[in-house]
N, C-alpha and C positions, 0 to 999 in steps of 0.2 A: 618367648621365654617358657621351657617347659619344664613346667614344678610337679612329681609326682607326688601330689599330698592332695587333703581334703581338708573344708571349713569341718567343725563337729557338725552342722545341719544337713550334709552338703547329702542328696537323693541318694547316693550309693551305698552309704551306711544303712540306709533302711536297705534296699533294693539288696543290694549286694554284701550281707554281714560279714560273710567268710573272706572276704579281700581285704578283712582290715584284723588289729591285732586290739585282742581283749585280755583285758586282767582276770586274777582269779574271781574277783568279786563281780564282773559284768561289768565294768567301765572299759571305755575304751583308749587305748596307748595314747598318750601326744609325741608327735614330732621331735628327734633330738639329734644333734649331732656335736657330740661331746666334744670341747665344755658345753655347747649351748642345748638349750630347752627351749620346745617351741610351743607352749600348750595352747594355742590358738589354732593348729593343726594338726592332722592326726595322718600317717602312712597307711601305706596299701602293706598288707603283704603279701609275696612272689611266691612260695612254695608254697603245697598242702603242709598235714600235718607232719609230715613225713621231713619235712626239709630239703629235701630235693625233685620233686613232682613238681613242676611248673602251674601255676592258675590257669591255664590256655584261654579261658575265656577274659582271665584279665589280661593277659598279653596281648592278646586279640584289639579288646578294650584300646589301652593305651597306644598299639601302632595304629590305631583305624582315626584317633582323635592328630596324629601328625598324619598321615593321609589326609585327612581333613582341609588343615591348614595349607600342604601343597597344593590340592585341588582348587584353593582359592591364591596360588599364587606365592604363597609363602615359602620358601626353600631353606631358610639360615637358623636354626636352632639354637639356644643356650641353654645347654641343658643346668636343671640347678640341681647341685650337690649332688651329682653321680653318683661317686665313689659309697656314699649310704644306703644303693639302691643295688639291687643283685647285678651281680657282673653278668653272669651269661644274658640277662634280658636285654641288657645294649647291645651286646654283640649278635645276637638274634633280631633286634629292633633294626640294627644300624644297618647288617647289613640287607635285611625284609626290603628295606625301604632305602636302598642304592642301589639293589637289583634293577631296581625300576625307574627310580631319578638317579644317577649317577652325580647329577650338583647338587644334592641334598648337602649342606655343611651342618654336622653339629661340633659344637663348641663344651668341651666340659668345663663347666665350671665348677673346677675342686681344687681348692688350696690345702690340700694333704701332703702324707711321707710322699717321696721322691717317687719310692717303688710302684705305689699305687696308684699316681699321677701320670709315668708310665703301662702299667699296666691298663689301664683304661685308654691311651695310646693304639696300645696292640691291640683293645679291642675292635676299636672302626675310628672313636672320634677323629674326624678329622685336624681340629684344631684344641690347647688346651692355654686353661690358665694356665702361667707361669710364678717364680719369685722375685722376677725383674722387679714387681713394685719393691722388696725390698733387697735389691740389689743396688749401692750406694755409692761401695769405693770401686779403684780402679784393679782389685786383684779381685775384690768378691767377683764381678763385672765378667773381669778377661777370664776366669775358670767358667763360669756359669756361660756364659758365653759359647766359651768353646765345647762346653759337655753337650750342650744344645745340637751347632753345628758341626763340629768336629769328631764327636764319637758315633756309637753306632746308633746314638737314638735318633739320629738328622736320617735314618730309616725307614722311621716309623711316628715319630713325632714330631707335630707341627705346633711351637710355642707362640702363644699372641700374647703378645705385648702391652698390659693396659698399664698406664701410669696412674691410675686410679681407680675406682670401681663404687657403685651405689654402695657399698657395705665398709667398703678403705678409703680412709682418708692419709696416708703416711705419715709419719713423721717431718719427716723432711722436706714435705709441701705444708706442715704446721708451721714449722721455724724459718722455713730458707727463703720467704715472699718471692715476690716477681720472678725470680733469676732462677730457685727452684723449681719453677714449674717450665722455662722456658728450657732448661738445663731439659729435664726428665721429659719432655717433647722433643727434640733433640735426638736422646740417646734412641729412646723408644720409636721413632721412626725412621730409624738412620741402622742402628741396628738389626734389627730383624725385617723382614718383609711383610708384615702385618702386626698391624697396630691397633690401641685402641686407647677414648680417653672421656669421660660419664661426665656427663652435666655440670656445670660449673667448672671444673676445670679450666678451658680456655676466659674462666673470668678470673685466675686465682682465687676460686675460692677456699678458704683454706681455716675456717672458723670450726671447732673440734670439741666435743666432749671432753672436759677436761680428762686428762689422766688417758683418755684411751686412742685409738685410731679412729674413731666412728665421726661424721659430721653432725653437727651440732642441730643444722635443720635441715634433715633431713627428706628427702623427697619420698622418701620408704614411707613417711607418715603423714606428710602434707603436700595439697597441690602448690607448685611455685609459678613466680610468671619472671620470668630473667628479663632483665635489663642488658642485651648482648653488647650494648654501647658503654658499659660502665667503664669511668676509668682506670686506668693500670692492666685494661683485658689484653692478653695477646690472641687475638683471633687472625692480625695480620701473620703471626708467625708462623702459625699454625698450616694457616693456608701455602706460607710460601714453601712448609717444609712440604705440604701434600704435592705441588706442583713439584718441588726436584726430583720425587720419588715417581712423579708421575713420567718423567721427561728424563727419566737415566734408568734408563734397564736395569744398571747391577743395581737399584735400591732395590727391584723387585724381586732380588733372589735370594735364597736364603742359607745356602753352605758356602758362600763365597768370602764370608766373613773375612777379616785378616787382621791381629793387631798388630803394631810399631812399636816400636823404641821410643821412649822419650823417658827425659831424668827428672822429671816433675810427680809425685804421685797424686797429684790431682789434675795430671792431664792427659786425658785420655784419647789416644791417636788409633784407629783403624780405620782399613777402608776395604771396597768391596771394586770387584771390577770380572766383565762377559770373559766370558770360555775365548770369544774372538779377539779379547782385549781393545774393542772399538768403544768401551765405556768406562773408565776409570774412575772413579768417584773416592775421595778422602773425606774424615771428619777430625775434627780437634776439637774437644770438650771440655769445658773446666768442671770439673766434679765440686767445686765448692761455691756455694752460693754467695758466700757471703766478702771474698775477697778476691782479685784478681790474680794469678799465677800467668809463667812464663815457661816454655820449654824447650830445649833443644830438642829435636829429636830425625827419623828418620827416613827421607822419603826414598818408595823402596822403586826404585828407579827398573829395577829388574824388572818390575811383573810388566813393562812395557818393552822390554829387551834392550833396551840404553845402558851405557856403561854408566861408573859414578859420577862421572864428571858433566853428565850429556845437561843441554838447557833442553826446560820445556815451559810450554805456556800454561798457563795455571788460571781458572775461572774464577771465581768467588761468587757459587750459587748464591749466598744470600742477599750480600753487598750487590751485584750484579758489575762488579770492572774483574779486569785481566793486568796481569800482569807475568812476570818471567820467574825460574827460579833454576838455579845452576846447580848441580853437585848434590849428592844425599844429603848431606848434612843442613840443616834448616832450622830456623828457629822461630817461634811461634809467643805471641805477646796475646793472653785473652780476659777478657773485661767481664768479670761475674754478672755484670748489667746486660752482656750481649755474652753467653756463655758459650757463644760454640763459632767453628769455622767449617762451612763444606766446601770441599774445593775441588773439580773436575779438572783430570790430567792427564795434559795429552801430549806426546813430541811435538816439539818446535818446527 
């Protein structure tokens, strides 16, 4: 995790005044990134006084302490709150320090405007928060989805998908118990090809500050010790969704995307399938946690080069039996208690 900030005691303030931002009166800046206030920390700053002269020795500084960490081994990055942090210094960091590791990963972690969540994209990060956590229904889903995979940013940005995070708790893992979270494990790793999901989660935890998104006990303030055996955890689910993704190529890829037809708006059908078409993988999801829906919908028979009418044999990753299915047209029964279907398709 790498936070460019300081404690107020922290040696560099003495050592090194000019890398940090001072008041008229001689105090020193705290930490912000609007709305929020951090006065428990306080920021470096990147230019002289000039506003565009780099600190060189602080750049220096800060690539030499992630040098550091590869040297002992470490290569995956999260970087926290980029977008507050001067643009050219990642793109001079990122790429300093890929010249040399090419599998350095950093991760930005910024839930900001679109633009700028992009643009820090084109600067190197490799991978970026997204707004999947609060991506809900089945239209928010299918556009956000596709603007992802489908336009030109599937060029240059690679979205990770966390259904929760040390700082988000959602909404909809407050309200939607069990079937919410198995629901949003599901999309999030069925979905995209890189996932992600913080502490608690596969125990539904879901206890929240009232009024806000934040969890109620948080691990940002205290040490916890998890009970992973509690009941109502889905750790089996979790595990089995890691194993289809692990064991079907097209989970691992990420413009392959495709959505379906179905007349249900809470039930959401795509699937993903190899350039060779030796891997066809479907999912069907129920978007509502709290009641079971049904839907007719489309199996797109084409992307295996079969007319509409052709049989094929059909898996059931989770369930693990087979069974047959004839003709596009198909229809789908799903239990908000078991919200989702994967199903691997192959000619008969």
């Amino acid at each position: 995790d790498f936070a460019i900030q300081c404690s107020p005691d922290h040696p560099w303030i003495k050592e090194h005044p000019d890398w940090f931002k001072w008041r008229p009166d001689g105090s020193i800046r705290y930490a912000e990134n609007p709305p929020k206030k951090y006065e428990d920390i306080v920021n470096v700053e990147f230019y002289e006084h000039d506003g565009t002269t780099p600190k060189t020795d602080l750049w220096i500084e800060l690539r030499d302490i992630v040098q550091f960490w590869i040297d002992h081994g470490v290569k995956i990055f999260r970087v926290d709150n980029p977008h507050t942090k001067a643009l050219p210094f990642w793109e001079w960091l990122i790429h300093d320090i890929q010249d040399r590791h090419p599998d350095a990963i950093f991760l930005a972690e910024a839930f900001t405007r679109p633009k700028l969540m992009k643009a820090l994209a084109k600067l190197g990060f490799t991978q970026s928060y997204s707004y999947f956590t609060w991506r809900t229904t089945k239209w928010d889903l299918r556009m956000y989805l596709e603007e992802l995979t489908q336009s030109d940013a599937k060029e240059y940005m690679r979205a990770n998908f966390f259904a929760n995070t040390p700082d988000i708790l959602p909404l909809h893992l407050q309200t939607g118990g069990r079937p919410a979270f198995l629901q949003r494990a599901v999309l999030a790793a069925t979905l995209n090809s890189t996932y992600g999901i913080y502490n608690g989660f596969e125990l539904c935890e879901a206890e929240a500050v009232p009024g806000k998104e934040e969890y109620l006990n948080s691990e940002k303030y205290q040490y916890k010790v998890w009970d992973w055996d509690r009941p109502g955890n889905i750790r089996d689910w979790i595990t089995r969704l890691n194993m289809i993704r692990h064991t079907n190529p097209a989970m691992q890829e990420y413009e392959n995307l495709e959505f379906y037809a179905s007349d249900d708006d809470n039930v959401l059908v795509y699937g993903k399938i190899t350039e060779d078409r030796s891997n066809f993988v479907m999912c069907a999801v129920n978007l509502d946690p709290h009641h079971p829906h049904e839907a007719h919908f489309e199996l797109p028979l084409w992307k295996l080069n079969l007319p509409d009418w052709a049989t094929v044999t059909v898996e059931d990753l989770i369930g693990g039996y087979s069974f047959e299915w004839t003709g596009k047209h198909q229809h789908v029964w799903i239990d908000n208690n078991h919200p989702a279907f994967i199903w691997r398709i192959e000619p008969k």
